[in-house]
C-alpha positions in Angstrom: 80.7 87.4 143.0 82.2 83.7 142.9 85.1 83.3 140.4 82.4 80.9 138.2 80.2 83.9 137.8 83.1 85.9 136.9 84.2 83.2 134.4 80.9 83.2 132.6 80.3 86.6 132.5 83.9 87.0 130.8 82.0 85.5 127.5 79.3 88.6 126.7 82.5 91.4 127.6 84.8 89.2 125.0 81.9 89.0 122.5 81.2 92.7 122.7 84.7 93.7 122.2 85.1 91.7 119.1 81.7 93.5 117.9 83.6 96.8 118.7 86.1 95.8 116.1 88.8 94.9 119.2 91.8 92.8 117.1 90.5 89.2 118.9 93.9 88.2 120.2 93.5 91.8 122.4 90.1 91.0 123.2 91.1 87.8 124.4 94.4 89.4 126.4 92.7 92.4 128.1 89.4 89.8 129.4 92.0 87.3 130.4 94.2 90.0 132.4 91.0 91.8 133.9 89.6 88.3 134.8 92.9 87.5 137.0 93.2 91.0 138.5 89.1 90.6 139.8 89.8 86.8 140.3 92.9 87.3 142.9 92.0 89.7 144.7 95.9 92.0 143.5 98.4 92.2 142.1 100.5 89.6 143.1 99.1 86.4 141.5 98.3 88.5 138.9 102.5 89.8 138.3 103.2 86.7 138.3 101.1 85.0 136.0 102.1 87.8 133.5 105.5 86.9 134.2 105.1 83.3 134.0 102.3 82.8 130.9 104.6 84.9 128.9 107.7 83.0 129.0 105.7 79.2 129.4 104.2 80.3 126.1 106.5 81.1 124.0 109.3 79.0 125.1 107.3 75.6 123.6 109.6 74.7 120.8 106.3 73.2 119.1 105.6 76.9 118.1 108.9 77.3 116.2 107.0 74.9 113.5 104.7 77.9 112.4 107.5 80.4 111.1 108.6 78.0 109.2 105.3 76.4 107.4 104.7 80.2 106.6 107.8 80.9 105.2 107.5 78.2 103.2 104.3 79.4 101.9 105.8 82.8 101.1 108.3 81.2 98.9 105.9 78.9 97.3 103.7 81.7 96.2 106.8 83.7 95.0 108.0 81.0 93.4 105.4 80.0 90.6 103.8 77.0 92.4 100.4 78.2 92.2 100.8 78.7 88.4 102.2 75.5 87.4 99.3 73.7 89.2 96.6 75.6 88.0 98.1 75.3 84.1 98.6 71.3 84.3 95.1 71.4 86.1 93.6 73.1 83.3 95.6 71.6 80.3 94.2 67.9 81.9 90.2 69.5 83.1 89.9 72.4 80.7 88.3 71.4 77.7 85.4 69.5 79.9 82.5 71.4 80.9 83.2 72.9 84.5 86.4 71.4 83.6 88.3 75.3 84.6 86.6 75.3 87.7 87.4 72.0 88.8 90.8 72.6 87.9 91.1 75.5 90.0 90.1 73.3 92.5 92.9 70.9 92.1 95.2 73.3 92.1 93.8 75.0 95.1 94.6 71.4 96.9 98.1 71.2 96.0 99.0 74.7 96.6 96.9 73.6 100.0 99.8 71.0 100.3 102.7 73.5 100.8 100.7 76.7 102.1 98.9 75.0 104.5 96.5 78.6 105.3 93.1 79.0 103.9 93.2 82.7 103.4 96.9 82.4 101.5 95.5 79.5 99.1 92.3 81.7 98.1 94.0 84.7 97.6 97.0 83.5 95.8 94.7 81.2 93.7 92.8 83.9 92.6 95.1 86.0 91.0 96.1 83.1 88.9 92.8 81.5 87.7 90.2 84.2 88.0 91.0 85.9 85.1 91.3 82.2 83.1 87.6 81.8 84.2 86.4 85.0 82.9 88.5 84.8 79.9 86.9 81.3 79.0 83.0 82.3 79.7 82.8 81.3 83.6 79.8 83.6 85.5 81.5 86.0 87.8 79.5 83.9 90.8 80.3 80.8 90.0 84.1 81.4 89.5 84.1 83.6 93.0 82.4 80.9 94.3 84.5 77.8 93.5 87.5 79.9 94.2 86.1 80.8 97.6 85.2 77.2 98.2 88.7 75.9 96.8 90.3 77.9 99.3 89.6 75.9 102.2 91.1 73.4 101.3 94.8 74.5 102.3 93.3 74.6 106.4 92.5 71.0 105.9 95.5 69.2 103.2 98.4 68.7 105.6 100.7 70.8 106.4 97.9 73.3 108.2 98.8 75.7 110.9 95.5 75.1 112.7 96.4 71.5 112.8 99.8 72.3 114.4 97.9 74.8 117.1 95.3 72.2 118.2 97.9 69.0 118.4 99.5 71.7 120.7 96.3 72.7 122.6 95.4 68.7 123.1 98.5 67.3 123.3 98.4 65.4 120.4 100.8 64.4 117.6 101.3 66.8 115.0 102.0 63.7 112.6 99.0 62.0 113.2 96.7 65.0 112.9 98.4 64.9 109.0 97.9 61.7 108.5 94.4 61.9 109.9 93.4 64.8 107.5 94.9 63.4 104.8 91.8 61.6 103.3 89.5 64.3 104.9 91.1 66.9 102.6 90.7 64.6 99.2 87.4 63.9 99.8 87.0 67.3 100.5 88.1 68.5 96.8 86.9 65.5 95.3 83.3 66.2 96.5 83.9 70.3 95.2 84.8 68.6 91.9 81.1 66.6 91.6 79.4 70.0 92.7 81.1 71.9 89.8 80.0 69.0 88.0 76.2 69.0 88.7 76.6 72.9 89.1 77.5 73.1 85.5 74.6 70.5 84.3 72.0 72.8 86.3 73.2 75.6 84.7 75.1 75.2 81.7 75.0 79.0 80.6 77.3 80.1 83.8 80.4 78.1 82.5 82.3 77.8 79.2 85.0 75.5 77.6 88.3 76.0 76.3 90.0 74.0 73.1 91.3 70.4 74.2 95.0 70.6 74.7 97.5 68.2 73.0 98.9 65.6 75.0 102.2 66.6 74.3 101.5 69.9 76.2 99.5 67.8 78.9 102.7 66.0 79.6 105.2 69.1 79.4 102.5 70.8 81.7 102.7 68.2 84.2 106.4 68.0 84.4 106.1 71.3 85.6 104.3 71.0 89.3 107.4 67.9 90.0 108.8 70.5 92.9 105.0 70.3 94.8 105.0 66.7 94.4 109.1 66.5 95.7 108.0 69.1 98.7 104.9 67.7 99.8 106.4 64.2 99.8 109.6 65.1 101.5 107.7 67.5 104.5 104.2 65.4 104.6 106.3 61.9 103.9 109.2 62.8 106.1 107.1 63.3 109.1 105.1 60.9 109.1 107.9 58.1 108.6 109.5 59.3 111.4 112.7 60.8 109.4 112.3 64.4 110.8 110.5 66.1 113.5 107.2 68.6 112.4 109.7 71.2 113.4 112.6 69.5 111.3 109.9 69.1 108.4 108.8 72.5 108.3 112.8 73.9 107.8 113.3 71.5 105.3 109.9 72.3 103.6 110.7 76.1 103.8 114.6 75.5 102.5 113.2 73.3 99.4 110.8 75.5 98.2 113.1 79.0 98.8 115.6 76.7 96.4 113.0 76.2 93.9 112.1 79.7 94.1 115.8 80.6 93.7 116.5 78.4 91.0 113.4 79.3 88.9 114.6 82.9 88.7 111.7 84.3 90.8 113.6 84.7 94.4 115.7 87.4 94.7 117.2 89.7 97.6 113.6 92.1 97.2 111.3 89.0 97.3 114.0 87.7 99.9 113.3 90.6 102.3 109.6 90.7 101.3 109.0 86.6 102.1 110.9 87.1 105.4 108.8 90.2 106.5 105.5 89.0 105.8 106.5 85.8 107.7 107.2 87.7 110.5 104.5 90.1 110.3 102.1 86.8 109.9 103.9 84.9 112.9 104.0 88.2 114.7 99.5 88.2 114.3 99.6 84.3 115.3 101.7 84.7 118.4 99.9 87.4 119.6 96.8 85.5 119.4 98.1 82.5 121.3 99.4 85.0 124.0 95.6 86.4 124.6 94.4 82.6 124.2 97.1 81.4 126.9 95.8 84.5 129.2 92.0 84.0 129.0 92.3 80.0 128.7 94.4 80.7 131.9 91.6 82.7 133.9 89.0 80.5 132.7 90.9 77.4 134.3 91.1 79.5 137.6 87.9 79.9 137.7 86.9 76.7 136.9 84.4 77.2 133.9 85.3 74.1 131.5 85.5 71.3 134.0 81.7 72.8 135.6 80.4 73.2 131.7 81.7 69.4 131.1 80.2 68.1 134.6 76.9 70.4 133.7 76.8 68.5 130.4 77.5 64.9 131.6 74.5 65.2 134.6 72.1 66.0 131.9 72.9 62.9 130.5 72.9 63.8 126.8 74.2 61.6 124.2 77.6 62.0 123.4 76.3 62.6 119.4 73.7 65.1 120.2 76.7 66.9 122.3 79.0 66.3 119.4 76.4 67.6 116.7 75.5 70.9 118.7 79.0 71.8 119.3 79.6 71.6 115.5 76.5 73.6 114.8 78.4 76.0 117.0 81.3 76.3 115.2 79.9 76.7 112.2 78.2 79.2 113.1 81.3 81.2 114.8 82.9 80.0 111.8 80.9 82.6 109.8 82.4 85.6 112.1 85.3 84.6 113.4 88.8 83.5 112.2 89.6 80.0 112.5 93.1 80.3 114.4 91.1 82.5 116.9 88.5 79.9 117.5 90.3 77.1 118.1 92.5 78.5 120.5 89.0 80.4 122.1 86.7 77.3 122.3 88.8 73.7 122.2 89.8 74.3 126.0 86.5 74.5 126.9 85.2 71.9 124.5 87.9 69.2 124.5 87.3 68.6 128.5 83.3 68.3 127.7 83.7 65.7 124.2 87.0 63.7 126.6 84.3 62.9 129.3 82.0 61.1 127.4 81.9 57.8 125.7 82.3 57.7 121.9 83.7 54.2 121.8 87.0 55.4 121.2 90.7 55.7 122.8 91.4 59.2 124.3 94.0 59.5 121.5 91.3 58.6 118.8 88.5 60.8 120.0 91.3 64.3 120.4 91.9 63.1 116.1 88.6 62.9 115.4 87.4 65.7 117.1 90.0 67.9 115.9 89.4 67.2 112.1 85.3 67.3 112.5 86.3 71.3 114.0 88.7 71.9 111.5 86.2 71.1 108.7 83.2 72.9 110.4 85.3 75.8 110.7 86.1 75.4 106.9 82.7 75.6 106.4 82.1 78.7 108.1 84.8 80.2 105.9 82.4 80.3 103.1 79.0 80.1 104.8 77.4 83.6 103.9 76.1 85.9 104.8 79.8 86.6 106.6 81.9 84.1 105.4 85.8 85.5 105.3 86.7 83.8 101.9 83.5 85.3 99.6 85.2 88.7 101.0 88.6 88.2 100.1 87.6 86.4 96.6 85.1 89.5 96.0 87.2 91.8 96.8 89.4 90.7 93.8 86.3 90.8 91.1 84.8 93.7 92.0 82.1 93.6 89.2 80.5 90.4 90.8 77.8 91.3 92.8 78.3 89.3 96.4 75.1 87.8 96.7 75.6 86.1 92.8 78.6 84.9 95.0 76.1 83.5 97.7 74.0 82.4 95.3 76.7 79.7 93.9 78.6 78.7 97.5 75.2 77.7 98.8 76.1 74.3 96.2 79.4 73.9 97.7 78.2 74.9 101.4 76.3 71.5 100.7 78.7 69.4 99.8 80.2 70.2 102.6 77.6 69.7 104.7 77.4 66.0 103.3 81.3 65.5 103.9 80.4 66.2 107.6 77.9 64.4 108.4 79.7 61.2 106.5 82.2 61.6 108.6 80.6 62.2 111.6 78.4 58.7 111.2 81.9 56.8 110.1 84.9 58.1 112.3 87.3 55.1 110.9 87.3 57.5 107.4 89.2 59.9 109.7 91.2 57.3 112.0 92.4 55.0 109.2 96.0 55.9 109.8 96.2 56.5 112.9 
């Protein structure tokens, strides 16, 4: 068997593993490992590399950046953020009709802003608006449904983890990729916004209003989310401008909002220990991942799958768009069973090599941005594509008297706006390059 059959073949023994339940970052670890043992013939090579990977990994001071963006999440969501910007969201939106849901929205983008995990935003979210939406006459679908939807937009709003892990995978820089997301992710929650909007005027029985509040309290409610604003400006601003490192940022992100936390009254030694323990566990799940990504990417560069897949490709003579287009279909559909750290790390080694080789019109530097940001929304989409998208889960699992497919039922809107915001991009790629 020649090492490109055994390369190939890898893809069917990973895939049935993850359908066994296998955690994917072990999955990924035991077909890299067994792929290098059949691929070398021993032991030696294959010593070695486990030696070697290990250490290569993990000693990129790039990674250090992740720790700290999740600890700065952990104190964010202990700290009262998410409150704050879902009550000056709603004191500003409430009284229109939709006007909760598009609130929730909003503040799902700020809290996006200093979370920077998809999961994390629709989770934390949840517990804070959900029961606002029920309380004020929203259908259990629809609020599920916009909260689900809402979610995604802390993988996309800079800072994202994903972004960090694919500048590292392509060699890109991390600043860039934020700046290039940047109008991405308002476009994203401005186009959720006109769903709830036409959502509401479909079906104006599935959402309720609440009493206009004064300006006063509009005001006094606003002054209240001035930390979010002073953090994403300092971390997102401070990068960008060239003050700090992503690294640098990401400390000085995490130190800001554990002083905000501390001053508010809400840190303490027990939410201390907590913040710092789920941080670990979190960065713990991530490295592990990379490890069985750095393994498998490994044997699949020994055996030469990704550069014969992207000379396959180019003798066909395809057109670079149909290529792009069918390699977005793909995601999205591996979006709908699959995490999005562990598909990025999984499928951009092979892709990147097959999109670099072909003719878009772009720089090499411009084509990795673009790229990236056209994945990372596909695979936002596949967070709430049903029938298995992971955010409906984690959002029904919090109102368990919604039925899930009243929750389909409503994401199908957003799914579509979505949709849209892809293709838009896709036909204009200077939306996504403008400040780069």
């Amino acid at each position: 068997m020649t090492d490109l059959t055994l390369g190939f073949l890898s893809f069917p023994v990973l895939l049935l593993l993850i359908f066994l339940r296998a955690p994917i970052g072990l999955a990924m670890l035991l077909c890299g490992i067994g792929g290098l043992w059949l691929a070398t013939d021993g032991t030696t090579v294959f010593m070695a590399r486990l030696k070697s990977e290990v250490f290569s990994t993990f000693s990129s001071y790039n990674l250090s950046i992740i720790p700290m963006f999740l600890l700065m999440g952990q104190f964010a969501t202990y700290s009262g953020m998410s409150r704050s910007l879902f009550k000056a969201a709603e004191a500003w939106l409430g009284h229109r009709k939709g006007g909760m849901a598009m609130a929730s929205v909003g503040a799902c983008a700020g809290f996006g802003a200093i979370c920077g995990s998809s999961l994390a935003t629709a989770a934390t979210m949840s517990k804070v608006a959900l029961p606002e939406l029920r309380k004020y006459g929203y259908s259990g679908g629809f609020s599920t449904a916009t909260l689900a939807a809402g979610g995604t937009l802390g993988i996309l709003i800079p800072p994202s983890v994903i972004l960090v892990i694919y500048a590292i995978l392509t060699e890109q820089n991390i600043a860039t990729l934020f700046a290039a997301a940047f109008i991405p992710g308002i476009l994203a929650a401005l186009g959720y916004m006109l769903t709830i909007a036409v959502y509401v005027r479909l079906y104006p029985d599935q959402a309720g209003t609440r009493p206009r509040v004064p300006y006063t309290e509009r005001i006094r409610a606003l002054g209240a989310v001035w930390p979010v604003l002073i953090v994403f400006g300092l971390v997102v601003g401070g990068i960008y401008q060239g003050w700090f490192t992503p690294t640098e940022g990401a400390a000085v992100g995490a130190m800001g909002t554990g002083l905000i936390a501390l001053f508010s009254g809400s840190l303490n030694w027990q939410v201390f220990r907590q913040s710092i323990t789920e941080t670990a566990t979190g960065t713990g799940m991530i490295f592990f991942i990379v490890l069985g990504a750095a393994f498998y990417n490994g044997f699949l560069a020994l055996t030469q799958v990704p550069q014969e897949l992207s000379g396959w490709v180019t003798d066909q003579g395809f057109s670079p768009w149909m290529v792009m287009v069918l390699i977005l279909v793909f995601y999205l559909i591996l979006g709908c069973l699959m995490d999005s750290l562990s598909m990025i790390l999984l499928t951009v080694p092979i892709f990147w090599p097959v999109i670099s080789g072909m003719d878009f019109g772009m720089t090499t530097e411009e084509l990795a941005i673009w790229f990236g940001i056209m994945v990372l929304i596909v695979v936002e989409v596949g967070l709430i594509t049903p029938p298995v998208g992971m955010n409906l889960f984690i959002i029904n699992s919090m109102d368990k008297d919604t039925p899930m497919t009243a929750t389909y039922r409503s994401v199908l809107f957003f799914v579509g706006s979505d949709v849209l915001r892809v293709f838009i991009l896709l036909m204009f790629p200077a939306i996504t390059l403008v400040f780069v």
